[in-house]
N, C-alpha and C positions, 0 to 999 in steps of 0.2 A: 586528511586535509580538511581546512574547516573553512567552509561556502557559505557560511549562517549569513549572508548578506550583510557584515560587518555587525553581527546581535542587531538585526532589523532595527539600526540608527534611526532611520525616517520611518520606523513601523509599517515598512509595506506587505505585507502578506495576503495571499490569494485569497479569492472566496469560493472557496472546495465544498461548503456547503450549496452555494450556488450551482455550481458544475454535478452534484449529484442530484439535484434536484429536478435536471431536465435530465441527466442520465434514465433517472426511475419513468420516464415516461415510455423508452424504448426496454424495459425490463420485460422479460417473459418467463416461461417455463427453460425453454431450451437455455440460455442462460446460467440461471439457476443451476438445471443439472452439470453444465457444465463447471460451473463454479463449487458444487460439492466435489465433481469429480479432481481437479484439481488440488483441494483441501487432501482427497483420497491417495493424489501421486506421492505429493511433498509429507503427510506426514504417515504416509506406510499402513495407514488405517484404513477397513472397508467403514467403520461407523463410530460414531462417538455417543454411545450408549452407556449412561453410567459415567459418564464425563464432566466437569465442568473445562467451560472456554471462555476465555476472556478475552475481547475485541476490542484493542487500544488504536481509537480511532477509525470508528467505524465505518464512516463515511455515508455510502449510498445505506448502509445496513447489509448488503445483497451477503455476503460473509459471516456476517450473523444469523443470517435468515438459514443456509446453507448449513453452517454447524448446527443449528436447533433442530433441521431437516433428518441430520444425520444421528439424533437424538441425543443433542450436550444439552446441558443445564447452560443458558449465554448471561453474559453480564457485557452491554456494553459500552462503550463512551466515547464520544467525540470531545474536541475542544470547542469546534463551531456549533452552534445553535445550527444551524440550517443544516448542520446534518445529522445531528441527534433528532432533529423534527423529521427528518428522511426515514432512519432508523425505526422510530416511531409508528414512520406511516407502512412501514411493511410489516411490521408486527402489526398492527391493526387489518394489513391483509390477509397476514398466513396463520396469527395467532395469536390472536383479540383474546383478554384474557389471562392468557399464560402468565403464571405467576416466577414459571422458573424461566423466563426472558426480561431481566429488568435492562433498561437504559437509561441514561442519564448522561449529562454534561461534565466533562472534568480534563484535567491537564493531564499528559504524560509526564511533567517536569513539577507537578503537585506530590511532594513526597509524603504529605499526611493524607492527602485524598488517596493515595495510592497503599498505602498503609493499611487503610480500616479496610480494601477490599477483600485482603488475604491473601492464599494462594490458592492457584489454578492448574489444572493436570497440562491443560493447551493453554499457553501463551500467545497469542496470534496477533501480528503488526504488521499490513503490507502495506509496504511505500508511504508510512505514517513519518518515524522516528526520524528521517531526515528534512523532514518539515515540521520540526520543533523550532528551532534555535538552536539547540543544545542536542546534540544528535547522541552525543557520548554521555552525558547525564541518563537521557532518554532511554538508551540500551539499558544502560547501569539498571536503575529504577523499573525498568518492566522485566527486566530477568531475576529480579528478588522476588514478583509474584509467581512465579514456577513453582510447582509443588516439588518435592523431594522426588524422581524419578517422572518428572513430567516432562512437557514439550516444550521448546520457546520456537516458533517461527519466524522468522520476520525475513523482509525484504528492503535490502537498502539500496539506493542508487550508487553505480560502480564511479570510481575516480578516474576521468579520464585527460587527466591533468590540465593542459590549454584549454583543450574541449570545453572542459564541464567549467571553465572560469568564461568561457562564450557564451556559454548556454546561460551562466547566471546573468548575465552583461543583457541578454535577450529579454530575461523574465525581469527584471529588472524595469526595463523597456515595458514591456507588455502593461504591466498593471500600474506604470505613468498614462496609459493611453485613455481617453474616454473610452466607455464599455462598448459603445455601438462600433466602434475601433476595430477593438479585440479579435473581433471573430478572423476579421480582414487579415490581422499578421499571423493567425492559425495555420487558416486555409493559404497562407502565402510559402508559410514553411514546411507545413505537412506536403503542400505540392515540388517543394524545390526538394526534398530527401526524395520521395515517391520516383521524380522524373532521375535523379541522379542515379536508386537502386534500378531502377529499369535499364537504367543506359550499363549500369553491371552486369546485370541479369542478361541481357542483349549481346554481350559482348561474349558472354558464360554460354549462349547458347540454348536458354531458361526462357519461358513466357515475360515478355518486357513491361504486358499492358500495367499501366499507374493503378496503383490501389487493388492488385490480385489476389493480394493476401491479407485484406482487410479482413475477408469471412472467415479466413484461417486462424488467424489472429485473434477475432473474438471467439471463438474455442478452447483458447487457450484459459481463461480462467472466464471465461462467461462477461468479459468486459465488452464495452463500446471504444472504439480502435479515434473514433471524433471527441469522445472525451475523455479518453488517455492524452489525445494530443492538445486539449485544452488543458488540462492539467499539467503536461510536460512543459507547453512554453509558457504557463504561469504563476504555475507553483513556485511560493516563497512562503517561509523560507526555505533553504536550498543549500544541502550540503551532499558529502560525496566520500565514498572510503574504498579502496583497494580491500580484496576477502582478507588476506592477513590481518589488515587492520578492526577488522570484524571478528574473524576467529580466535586469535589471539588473546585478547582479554578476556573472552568468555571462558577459555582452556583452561585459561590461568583462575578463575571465578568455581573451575570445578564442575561445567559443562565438557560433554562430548557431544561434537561434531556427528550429526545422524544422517542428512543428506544437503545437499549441497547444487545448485543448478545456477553458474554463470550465466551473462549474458555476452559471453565470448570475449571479454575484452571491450567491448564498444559499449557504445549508452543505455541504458535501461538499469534494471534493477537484477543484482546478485541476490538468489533466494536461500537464506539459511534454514537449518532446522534441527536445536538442539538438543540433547538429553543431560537433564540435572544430576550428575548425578548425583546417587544417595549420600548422605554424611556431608555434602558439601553444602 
């Protein structure tokens, strides 16, 4: 299904460099390890030693920082300025210096910039590729940088058909608003899901209080659960795929399918992670 906000007609598109920029101020250690460990679930590795990894759209950096941790050679890129300056500024924390963490600026939908990178043992893209425009180019072009028996990871948001044509109708909305706005229909919708899961939970038998599993949650990849939800209701562009429509061109491309973690059916992001294989 294609949510590109009609090829961003009126050029509205969020500022993600913005939102990682106050994200890096609640950045720590715990975090961090969490965020390697994650890296550790999804692609079956304790370390990336002797590795290169490329980080399409790196965002806060916190994923690059993590694989360099885990000892890969990192190359990464954003398309926004504000978060390649992000990127930047955690290399200049963890490793000032380092010659095998370059970053820079560039497109995923740039096919000569993406070109002279080469190829990569770890491909890695979360929650990037469907905030291109072109979410299916975007795949196409970062699974060509895969080395011959390498990784491609990514994470795209699931298709949840009306739904995710709501959600866009919201983001949409959102980044019409003045900034000082913004925060106001976050925290308006982050509280209307919160109070609704409680009254399930409640109902289930489960702890009801709103916001329980805020700290659980940033666990799960070492994120801030306040600017996931700034990013959910205003990230654009904004598109959306069911796993077959993800798996499937890649199988046909000469990738296997290596792990795989849904988000049940409902909103969030479906996490792939594939193997090139050899000769293909």
């Amino acid at each position: 299904m294609n949510l590109s906000s009609e090829k961003l007609k009126h050029e509205q598109r969020f500022e993600f460099g913005k939102n990682w920029k106050s994200f890096l101020t609640s950045l720590n250690d715990d975090r961090i390890i969490q965020a390697e460990e994650s890296l550790k679930k999804m692609l079956g590795l304790e370390n990336l030693n002797g590795k290169t990894f490329l980080d399409i759209g790196s965002g806060s950096g916190l994923f690059s920082l993590a694989a360099k941790r885990m000892g890969a050679t990192v190359h990464s890129f954003d398309y926004d300025p504000q978060s390649v300056a992000c990127t930047k500024e955690l290399k200049q924390r963890y490793f000032p210096q380092d010659p095998h963490w370059v970053i820079e600026e560039g497109s995923a939908l740039d096919e000569q910039y993406l070109n002279k990178l080469g190829t990569f043992d770890i491909v890695y893209s979360w929650g990037v590729l469907h905030h291109t425009g072109d979410m299916t180019k975007a795949i196409e072009l970062s699974s060509e940088r895969v080395k011959a028996d390498g990784l491609f990871f990514i994470a795209i948001y699931n298709d949840q058909g009306g739904a995710s044509r709501r959600w866009l109708a919201i983001k949409k909305f959102y980044n019409k608003l003045p900034h000082f706005l913004q925060p106001l229909i976050v925290l308006f919708i982050a509280s209307y899901y919160e109070i609704k899961y409680s009254l399930i939970l409640l109902l289930k038998g489960r702890n009801p209080l709103p916001f329980h599993n805020w700290k659980e949650s940033k666990k799960s990849r070492g994120m801030s659960v306040w600017h996931d939800w700034v990013d959910w209701c205003g990230g654009l562009p904004f598109e959306v795929a069911k796993p077959e429509n993800i798996i499937v061109p890649l199988l046909n491309k000469g990738f296997i399918l290596a792990n795989l973690s849904t988000c049940g059916g409902s909103w969030g992001c479906n996490q792939y992670v594939f193997i090139k294989n050899i000769g293909s």
